[in-house]
C-alpha positions in Angstrom: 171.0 104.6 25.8 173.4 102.8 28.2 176.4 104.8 27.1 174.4 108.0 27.4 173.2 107.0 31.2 176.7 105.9 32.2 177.7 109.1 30.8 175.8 111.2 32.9 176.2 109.5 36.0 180.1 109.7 35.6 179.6 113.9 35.6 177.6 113.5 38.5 180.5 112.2 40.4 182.5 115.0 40.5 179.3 117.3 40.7 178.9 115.4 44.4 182.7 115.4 45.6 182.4 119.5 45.0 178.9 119.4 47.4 180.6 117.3 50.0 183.6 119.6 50.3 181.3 122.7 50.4 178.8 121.3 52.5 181.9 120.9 55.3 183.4 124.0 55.2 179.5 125.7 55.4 179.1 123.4 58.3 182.9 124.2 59.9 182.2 127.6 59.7 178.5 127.3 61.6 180.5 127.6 64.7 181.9 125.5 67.3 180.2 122.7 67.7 181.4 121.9 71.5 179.8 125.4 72.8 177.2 123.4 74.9 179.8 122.0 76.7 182.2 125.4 77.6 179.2 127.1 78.3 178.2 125.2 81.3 177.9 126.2 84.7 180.1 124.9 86.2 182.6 124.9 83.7 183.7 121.1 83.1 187.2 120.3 83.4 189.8 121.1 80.1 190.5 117.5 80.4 186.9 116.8 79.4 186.9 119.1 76.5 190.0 118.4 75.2 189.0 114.5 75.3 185.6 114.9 73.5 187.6 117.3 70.7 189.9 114.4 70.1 187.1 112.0 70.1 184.9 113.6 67.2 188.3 114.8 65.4 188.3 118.3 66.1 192.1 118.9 67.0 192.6 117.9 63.9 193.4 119.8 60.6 189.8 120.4 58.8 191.4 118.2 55.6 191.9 115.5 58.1 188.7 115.7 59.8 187.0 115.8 56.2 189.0 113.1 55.2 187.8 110.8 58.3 184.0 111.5 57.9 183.8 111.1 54.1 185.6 108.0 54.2 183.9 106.4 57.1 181.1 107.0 55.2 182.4 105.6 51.8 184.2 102.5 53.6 182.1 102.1 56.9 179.0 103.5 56.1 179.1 105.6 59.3 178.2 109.2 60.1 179.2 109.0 62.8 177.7 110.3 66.6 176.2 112.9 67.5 177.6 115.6 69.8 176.2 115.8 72.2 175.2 111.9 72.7 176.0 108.8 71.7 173.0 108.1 69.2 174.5 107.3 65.9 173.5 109.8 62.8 172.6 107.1 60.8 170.2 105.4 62.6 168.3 108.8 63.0 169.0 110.3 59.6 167.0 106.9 57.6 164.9 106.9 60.0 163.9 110.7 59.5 164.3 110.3 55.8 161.7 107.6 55.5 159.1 110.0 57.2 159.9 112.8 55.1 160.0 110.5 51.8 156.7 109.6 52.5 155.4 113.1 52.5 157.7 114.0 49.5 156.7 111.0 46.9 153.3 111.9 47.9 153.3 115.7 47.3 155.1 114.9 43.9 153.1 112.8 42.1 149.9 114.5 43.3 151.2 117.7 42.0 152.5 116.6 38.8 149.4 114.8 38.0 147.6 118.1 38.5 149.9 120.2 37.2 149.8 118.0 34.0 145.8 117.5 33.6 145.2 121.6 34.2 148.4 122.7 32.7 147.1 121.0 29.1 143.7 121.6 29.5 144.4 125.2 30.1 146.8 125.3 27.0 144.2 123.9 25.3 141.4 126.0 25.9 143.1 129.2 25.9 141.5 132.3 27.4 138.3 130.1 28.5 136.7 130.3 32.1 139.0 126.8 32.7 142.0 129.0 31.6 141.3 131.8 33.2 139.8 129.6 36.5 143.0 127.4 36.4 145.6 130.6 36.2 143.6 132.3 39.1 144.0 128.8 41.8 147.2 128.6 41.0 148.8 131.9 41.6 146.2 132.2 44.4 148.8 128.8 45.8 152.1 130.2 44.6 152.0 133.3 46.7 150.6 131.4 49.8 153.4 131.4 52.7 153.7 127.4 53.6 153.4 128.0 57.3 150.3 129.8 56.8 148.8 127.4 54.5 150.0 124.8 56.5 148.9 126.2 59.8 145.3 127.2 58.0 144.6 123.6 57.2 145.8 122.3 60.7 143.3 124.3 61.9 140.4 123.1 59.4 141.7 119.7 60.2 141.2 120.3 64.5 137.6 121.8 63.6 136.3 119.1 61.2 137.5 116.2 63.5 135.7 118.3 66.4 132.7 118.7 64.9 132.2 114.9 63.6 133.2 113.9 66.7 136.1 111.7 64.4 140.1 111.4 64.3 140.4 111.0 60.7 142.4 114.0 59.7 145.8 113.2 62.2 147.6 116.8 62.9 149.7 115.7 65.0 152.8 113.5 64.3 153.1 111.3 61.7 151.8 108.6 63.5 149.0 108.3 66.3 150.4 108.2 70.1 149.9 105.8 71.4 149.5 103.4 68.9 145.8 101.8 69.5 145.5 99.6 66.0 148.6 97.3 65.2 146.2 95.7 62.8 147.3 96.4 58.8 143.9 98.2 58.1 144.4 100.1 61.3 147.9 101.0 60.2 147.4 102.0 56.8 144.1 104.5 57.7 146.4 106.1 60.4 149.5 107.0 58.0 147.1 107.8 55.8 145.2 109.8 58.4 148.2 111.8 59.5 149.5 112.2 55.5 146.6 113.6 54.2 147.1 117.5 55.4 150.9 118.2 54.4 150.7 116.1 51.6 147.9 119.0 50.4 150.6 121.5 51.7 153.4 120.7 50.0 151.3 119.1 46.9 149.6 122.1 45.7 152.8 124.5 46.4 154.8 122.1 43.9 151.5 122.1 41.2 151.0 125.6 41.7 153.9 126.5 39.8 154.5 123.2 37.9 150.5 123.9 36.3 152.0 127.4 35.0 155.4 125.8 33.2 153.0 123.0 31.7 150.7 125.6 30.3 153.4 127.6 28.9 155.2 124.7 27.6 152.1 123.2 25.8 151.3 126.6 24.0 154.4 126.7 22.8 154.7 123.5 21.5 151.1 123.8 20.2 152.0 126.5 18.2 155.0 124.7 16.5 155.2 123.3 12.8 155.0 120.4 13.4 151.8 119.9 15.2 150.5 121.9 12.3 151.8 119.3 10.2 150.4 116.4 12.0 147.2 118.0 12.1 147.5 119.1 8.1 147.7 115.0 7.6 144.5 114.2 9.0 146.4 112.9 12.4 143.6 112.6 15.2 143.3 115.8 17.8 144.3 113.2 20.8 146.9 111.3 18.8 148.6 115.1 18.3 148.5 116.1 22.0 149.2 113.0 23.8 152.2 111.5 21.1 153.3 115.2 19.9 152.6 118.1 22.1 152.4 116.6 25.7 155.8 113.8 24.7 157.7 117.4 24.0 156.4 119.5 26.4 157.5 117.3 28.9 160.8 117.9 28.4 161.3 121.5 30.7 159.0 119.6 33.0 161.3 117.0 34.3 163.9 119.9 34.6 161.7 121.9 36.5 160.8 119.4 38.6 163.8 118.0 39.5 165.5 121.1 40.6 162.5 121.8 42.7 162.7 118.7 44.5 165.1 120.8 46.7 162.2 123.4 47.1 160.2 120.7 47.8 162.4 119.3 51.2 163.0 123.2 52.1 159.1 123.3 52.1 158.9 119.8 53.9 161.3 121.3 57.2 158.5 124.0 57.2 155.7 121.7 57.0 157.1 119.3 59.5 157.8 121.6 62.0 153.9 122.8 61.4 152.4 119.0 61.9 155.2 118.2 64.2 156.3 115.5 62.2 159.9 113.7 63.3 161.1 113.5 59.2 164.1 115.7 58.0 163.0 118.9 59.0 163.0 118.3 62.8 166.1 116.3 62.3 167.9 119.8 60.8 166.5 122.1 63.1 167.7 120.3 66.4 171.2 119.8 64.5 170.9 123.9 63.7 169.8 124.6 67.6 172.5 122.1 68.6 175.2 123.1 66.4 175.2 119.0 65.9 177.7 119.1 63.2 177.8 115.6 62.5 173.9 115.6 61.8 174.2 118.6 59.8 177.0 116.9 57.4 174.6 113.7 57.4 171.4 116.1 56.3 173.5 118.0 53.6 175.1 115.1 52.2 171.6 113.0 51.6 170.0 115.9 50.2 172.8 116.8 47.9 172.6 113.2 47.1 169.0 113.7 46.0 169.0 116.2 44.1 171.6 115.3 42.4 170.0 112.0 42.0 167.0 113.4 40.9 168.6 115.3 38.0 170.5 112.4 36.9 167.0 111.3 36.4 165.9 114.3 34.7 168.5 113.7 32.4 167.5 110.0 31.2 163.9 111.2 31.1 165.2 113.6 28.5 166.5 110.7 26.7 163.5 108.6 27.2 160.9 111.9 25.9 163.6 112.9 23.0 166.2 110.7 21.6 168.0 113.3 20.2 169.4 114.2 23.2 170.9 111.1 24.1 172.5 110.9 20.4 174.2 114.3 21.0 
């Protein structure tokens, strides 16, 4: 098992040198990033532009200037500033990411949970009200737009807290402004507060179609000879789904998930912007508006590092739910 993890994480490597490289050039090619600063009236001196070009390495050759931010990274663990301030990216970009993590972990193990109790059941009872009930809510999710669910629940969130006279569903922020209750009860019930909402948005986007893939995995694998054969021994009806259906059926799962996780933080920037959280997806869109070149790099780089991450995982899961993949 070792030698088949260090395996795959050696072809990752070269799977994230290619991302970084395209991510620049995609980012080079946004436009220039200095724009704010010609197009001001009154023009500043050339002096000035000159001197902030040579500060964030844009008189240089674009292999130079890729060169010096991927290996301030590696070496310094630097992204270096933003344009058009002195903030650092890093500072920002954890920051950010630990708001949008939150939302993220959340959406995904509520929706695979779901996903995973309907998807079986459904396979299951084929064709029965739960099947056809199941089928309906979920393509009734899948072809909701996730502004409009988003902005739909916002506005059953305003009306409930209105009409108990209560704050318990937060719609605004991830947090409460101010901050009335440092206390770690008060704490908790206001992140939960404020979580509650997009976690639903994003959660029952991701089980919408994950609940679909299960099902269609599970009949498949239902179907096979050897579940027949397990069942031809005498082996008990749960001993056959949970240790030889549901262990294989898996399998496409975590490959479907994984890839989605990138869905999943596309969906989160909508989301965000909805609940006007200050996660990933606020970070991006200023650095879009802003041309903030250095935040884009920082935004592309951690999410091509998660998803590659997160299909690394895929890949030892595949070894963990069938071991003849990791013997191949």
């Amino acid at each position: 098992m070792l030698v088949f993890v260090i395996r795959r994480v050696l072809i990752s490597i070269p799977v994230l040198i290619a991302s970084t490289i395209l991510t620049f050039i995609i980012v080079k090619l946004s436009g220039n990033p200095l724009q704010y600063l010609i197009s001001r009236s009154p023009r500043p001196p050339e002096s000035v532009i000159k001197g902030r070009e040579h500060q964030l390495w844009l008189d240089r050759s674009w292999p130079s200037q890729y060169w010096h931010w991927i290996s301030n990274i590696l070496f310094h663990w630097n992204f270096g500033p933003e344009v058009q301030s002195t903030l650092t990216v890093r500072s920002q970009l954890f920051s950010a990411l630990g708001v949008t993590a939150r939302l993220v972990i959340a959406s995904v193990v509520i929706a695979l949970l779901l996903a995973v109790i309907t998807g079986v059941v459904s396979a299951v009872k084929q064709y029965s009200t739960v099947d056809y009930t199941t089928t309906f809510v979920g393509f009734l999710f899948l072809s909701m737009p996730t502004f409009w669910f988003a902005i739909l629940l916002k506005e059953g969130g305003v009306k409930f807290n209105e009409g108990l006279n209560t704050h318990f569903f937060g719609t605004i922020g991830e947090r409460s402004v101010p901050i009335t209750d440092h206390s770690f009860g008060g704490t908790i019930y206001d992140i939960l507060g404020h979580l509650i909402l997009p976690t639903i948005v994003l959660g029952l986007v991701g089980y919408a179609s994950w609940s679909r893939f299960t099902r269609a995995s599970m009949l498949e694998v239902l179907n096979s000879d050897y579940v027949r054969l397990a069942r031809s021994k005498g082996v008990g009806p749960r001993t056959v789904l949970v240790r030889h259906a549901l262990r294989t059926a898996l399998i496409p799962l975590t490959t479907v998930t994984a890839l989605d996780v990138a869905a999943l933080l596309g969906g989160a920037i909508v989301t965000e912007h909805v609940f006007q959280w200050q996660g990933m997806g606020n970070l991006f869109l200023n650095a879009v508006y802003g041309n903030d070149f250095n935040v884009m790099l920082g935004w592309l780089l951690v999410s091509a590092v998660i998803v590659i991450a997160f299909n690394l995982l895929a890949d030892i899961l595949y070894g963990v739910l069938d071991p003849r993949i990791r013997n191949a």
